[in-house]
LOMAR-434918 format. One line per field, with one value per residue (C-alpha): z, x, y. Coordinates in steps of 0.001 Angstrom, whole numbers. Layout:
# LOMAR-434918
pz = c(Z,...)
px = c(X,...)
py = c(Y,...)
***
This chain:
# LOMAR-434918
pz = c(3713,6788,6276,6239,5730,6920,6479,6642,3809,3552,-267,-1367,-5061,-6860,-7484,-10130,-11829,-11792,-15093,-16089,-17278,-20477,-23756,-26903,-27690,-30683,-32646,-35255,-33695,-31175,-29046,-29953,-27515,-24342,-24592,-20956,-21059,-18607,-15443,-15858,-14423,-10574,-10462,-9439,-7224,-8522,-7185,-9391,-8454,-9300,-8681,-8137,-5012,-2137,1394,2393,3693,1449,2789,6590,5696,2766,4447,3103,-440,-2317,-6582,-7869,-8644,-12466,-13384,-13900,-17495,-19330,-22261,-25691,-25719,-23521,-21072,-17796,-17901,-16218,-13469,-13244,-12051,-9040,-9371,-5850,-6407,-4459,-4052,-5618,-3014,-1509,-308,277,3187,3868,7334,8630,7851,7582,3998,1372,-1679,-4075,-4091,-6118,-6663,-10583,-11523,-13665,-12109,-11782,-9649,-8607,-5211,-4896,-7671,-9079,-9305,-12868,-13833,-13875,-16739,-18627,-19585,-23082,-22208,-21612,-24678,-26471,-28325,-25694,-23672,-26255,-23018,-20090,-17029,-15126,-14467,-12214,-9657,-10187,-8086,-5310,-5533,-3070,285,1911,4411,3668,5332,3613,4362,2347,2082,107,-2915,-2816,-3278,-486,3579,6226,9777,13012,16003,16070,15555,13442,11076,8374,7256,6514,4190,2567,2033,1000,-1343,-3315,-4274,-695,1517,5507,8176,9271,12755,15151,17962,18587,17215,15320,11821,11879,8066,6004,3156,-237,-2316,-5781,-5946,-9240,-9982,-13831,-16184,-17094,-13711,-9985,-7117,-4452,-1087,2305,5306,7919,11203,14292,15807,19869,22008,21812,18379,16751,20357,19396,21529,20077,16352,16625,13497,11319,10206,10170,7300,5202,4903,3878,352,-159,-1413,527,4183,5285,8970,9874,13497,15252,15679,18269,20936,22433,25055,25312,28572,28808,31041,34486,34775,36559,40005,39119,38784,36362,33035,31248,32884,32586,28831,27554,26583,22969,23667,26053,23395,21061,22893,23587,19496,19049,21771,19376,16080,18115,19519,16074,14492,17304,16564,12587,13661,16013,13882,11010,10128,6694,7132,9269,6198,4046,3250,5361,5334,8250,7877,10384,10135,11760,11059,11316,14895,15287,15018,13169,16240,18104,14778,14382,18188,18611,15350,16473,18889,17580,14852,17388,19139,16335,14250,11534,7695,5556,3899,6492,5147,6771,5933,7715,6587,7288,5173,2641,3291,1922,272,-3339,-2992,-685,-3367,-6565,-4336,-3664,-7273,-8347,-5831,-7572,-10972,-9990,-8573,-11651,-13738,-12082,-11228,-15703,-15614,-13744,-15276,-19366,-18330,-16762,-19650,-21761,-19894,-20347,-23726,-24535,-22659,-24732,-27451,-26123,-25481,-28636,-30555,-28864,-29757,-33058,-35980)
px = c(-13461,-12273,-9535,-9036,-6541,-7470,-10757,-12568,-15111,-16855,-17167,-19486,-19291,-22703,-23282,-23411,-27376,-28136,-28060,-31487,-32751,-35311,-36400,-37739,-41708,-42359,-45140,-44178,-40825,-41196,-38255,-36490,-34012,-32164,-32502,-31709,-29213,-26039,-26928,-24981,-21736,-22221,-20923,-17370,-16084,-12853,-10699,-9453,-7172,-8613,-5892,-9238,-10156,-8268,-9426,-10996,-13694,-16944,-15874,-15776,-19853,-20000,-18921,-20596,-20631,-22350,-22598,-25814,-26393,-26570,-29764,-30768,-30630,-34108,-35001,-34834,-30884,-31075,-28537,-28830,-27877,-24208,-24447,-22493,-19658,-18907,-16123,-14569,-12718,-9701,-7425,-4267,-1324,-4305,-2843,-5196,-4542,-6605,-8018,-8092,-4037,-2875,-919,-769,-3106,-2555,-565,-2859,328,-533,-3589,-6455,-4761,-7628,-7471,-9837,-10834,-13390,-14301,-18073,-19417,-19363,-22989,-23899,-24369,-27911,-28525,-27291,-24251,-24794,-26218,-23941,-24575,-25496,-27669,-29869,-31992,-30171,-31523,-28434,-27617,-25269,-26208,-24145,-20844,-20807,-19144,-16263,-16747,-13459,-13068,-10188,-8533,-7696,-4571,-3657,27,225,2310,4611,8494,9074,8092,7955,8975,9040,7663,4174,4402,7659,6464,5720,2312,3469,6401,4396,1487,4419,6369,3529,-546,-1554,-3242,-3500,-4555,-1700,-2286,-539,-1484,137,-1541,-1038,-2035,-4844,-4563,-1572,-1711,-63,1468,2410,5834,6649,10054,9824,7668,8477,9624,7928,7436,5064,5826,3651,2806,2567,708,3856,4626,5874,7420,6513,4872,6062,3966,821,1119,-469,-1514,1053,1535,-1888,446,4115,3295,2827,6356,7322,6837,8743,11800,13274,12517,13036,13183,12057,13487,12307,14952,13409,12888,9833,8237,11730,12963,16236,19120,19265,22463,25605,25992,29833,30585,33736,33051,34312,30953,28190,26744,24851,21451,21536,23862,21575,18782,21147,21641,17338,16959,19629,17691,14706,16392,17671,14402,12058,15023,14637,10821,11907,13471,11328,8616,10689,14209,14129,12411,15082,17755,15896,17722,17039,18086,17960,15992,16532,13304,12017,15207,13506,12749,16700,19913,22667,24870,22085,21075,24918,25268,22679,23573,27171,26218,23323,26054,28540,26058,24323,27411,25605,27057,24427,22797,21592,18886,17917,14481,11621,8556,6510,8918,9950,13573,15871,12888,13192,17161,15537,12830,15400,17812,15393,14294,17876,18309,15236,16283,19605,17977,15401,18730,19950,17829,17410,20508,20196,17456,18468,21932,19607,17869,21067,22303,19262,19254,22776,21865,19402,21483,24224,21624,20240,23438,24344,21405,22498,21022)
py = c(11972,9725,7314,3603,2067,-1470,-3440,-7351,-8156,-11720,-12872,-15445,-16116,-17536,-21301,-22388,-23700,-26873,-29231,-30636,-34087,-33049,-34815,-33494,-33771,-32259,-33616,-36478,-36625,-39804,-40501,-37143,-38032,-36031,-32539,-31351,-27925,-27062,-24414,-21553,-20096,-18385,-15040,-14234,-11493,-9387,-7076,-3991,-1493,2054,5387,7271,5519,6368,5056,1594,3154,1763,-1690,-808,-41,-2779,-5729,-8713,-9265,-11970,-12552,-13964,-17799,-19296,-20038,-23723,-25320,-25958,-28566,-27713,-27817,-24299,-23819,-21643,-18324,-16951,-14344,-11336,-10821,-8624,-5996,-4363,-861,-835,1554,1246,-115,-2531,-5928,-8466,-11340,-13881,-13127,-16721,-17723,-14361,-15135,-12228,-13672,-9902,-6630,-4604,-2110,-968,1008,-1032,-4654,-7249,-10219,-12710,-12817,-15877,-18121,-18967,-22266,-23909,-24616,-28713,-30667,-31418,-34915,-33597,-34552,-37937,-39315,-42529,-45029,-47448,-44880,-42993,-41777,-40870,-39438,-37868,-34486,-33031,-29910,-26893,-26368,-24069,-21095,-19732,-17975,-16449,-13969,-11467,-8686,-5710,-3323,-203,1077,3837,4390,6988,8043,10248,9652,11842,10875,13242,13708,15332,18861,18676,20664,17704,18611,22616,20940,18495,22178,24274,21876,19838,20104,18783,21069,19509,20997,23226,25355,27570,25681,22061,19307,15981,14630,11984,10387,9986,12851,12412,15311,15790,17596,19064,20118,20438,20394,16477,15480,14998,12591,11824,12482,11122,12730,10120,11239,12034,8439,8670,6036,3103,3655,414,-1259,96,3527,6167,6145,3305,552,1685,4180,2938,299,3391,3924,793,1509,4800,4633,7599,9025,12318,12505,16253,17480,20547,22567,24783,21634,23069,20849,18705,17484,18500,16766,18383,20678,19555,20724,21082,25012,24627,25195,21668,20217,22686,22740,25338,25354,24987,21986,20707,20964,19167,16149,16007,16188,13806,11308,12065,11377,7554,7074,7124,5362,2581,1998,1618,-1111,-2668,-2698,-3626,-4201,-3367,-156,1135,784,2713,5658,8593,12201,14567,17650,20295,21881,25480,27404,30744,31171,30272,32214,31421,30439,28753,26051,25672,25140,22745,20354,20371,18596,16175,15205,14146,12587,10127,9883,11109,10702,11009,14172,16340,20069,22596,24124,26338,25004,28273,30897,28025,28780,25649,23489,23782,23086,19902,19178,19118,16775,14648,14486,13950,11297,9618,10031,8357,5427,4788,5108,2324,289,300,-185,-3400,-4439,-4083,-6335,-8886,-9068,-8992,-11663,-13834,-13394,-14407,-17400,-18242,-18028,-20211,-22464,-22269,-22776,-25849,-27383,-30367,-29538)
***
């Protein structure tokens, strides 16, 4: 199935019926009095967020979507009949703007959340409602209200723990097939990802995570260039990135040599193809932030990636000198995707790293409540009896 992760529907929720102006005629009943009934309710349109739907796609073909009108009140005390709602399936991690200001209206974010996404008109009153004791035959009604029409935009993020970043042809979409339930298209000829993919990683029985392969991103990514931003919003909600470097730097541009013949100036070629990964590593981690600050500090761990087609010398060579390079601290893996060499030790730290985080963000969570609760009791206390 394509992907789409972005979409504009038009609503138009029902009006609502009309209220009538009716009297009772029955036979030996003169001047039975008002008997004119309420329209009914116009349908409303909803929005509920459904884990089996995954792409946008019905509502790049289903643009235009419009609920039924109440039907008008009738005499004999009978009011109009409500229309039916209308209920749009998103998929879950939908946020809904409104396409004319821009401002984020829901974040469908839990499965079976319901929202309303345009209001139907409430149905107009019958001259039933009219009736005192100073106006035993009235003659007004009211028409029913109209209902809402909005235009929205729809953007999808998805939900999931785990993010990969790299260049195209890192290697993401053979960790994401050899560590989890996804299968992508995986080749052995250079190519890049077209859809984000999301994988199930199970590391126990009781415990696993979902991680996201986001299509390569170039220069100039956060711009526009290339697949560009559709696909960069994707990893604003994982909680973790895992930035996968090829350690072979095929089809890198490396740093003409120096002309000087003593040894303290000429590098080697592995350090050469350090330095060009380490300008790799800086330049993704440039259009993190220029697309947006707070994705760029997310945490992130390094993952050397492609290990087999290296010796030991030449992938200690080359990180030598990427880690002088970036500076790099943080928690750095070396894998091959293709012989699965080093992921499950990367898949259980990743899990632990999760686990740690839940803990504590419980943590945080049961003293807030603590805290609130003791101040209602303070408060409470001090109250005079």
């Amino acid at each position: 199935m394509k992907f789409i992760d972005e979409a504009f529907v038009e609503l138009h929720a029902g009006k609502g019926g009309n209220g009538v102006a009716a009297f009772r005629r029955e036979k030996f009943i003169p001047k039975g009095g008002p008997s004119g009934g309420d329209g009914g309710k116009g349908g409303s349109i909803w929005a509920i967020a459904d884990e089996n739907v995954n792409t946008l796609i019905h509502f790049r073909y289903a643009r235009i979507h419009r609920a039924r009108n109440g039907e008008q009140g009738q005499g004999s005390d009978r009011y109009g009949a409500g229309a039916s709602d209308i209920e749009l399936k998103m998929p879950v991690g939908t946020m809904v703007f409104d396409a004319e200001t821009d401002d984020l209206l829901f974040d469908l974010s839990v499965h079976g959340e319901r929202v309303l996404l345009a209001k139907g008109g409430d149905g107009g009153l019958g001259n039933l409602h009219f009736k005192s004791s100073t106006n035993r035959a009235p003659r007004q009604c009211t028409p029913g209200w109209p209902g809402e029409s909005r235009r929205l935009r729809l953007e999808l993020k998805l939900l999931a723990d785990v993010g990969l970043l790299g260049l195209p042809n890192a290697g993401k979409s053979t960790l994401i097939a050899a560590a989890s339930n996804a299968r992508p298209k995986v080749a052995d000829y250079p190519f890049t990802t077209l859809a984000p993919q999301l994988g199930v990683v199970e590391t126990s029985l009781e415990k696993s995570f979902v991680m996201a392969d986001i299509p390569g991103l170039i220069e100039g990514a956060a711009q526009g260039a290339g697949l560009g931003h559709q696909f960069l919003r994707h990893l604003q909600r994982t909680r973790l990135i895992l930035h996968l470097v090829d350690m072979t730097g095929v089809g890198l541009e490396l740093e003409s040599q120096s002309t000087t013949k003593t040894s303290k100036t000429e590098k080697t070629e592995d350090e050469r193809l350090g330095l060009a990964l380490a300008r790799q590593v800086q330049l993704l981690t440039q259009e993190l932030s220029s697309y947006d600050e707070a994705l760029s500090a997310k945490p992130c761990w390094l993952v050397l990636n492609k290990i087999d087609m290296l010796t030991q010398a030449e992938r200690q060579q080359r990180w030598k000198v990427m880690k002088k390079k970036l500076g790099w601290k943080g928690p750095v893996f070396e894998i091959s995707g293709l012989t699965r060499e080093g992921v499950k030790p990367l898949m259980f730290a990743v899990q632990d790293w999760l686990s740690e985080q839940a803990a504590e963000t419980a943590a945080i969570a049961a003293a807030a409540s603590d805290g609130a609760a003791a101040a209602r009791g303070e408060a409470a206390s001090s109250e005079p009896l």
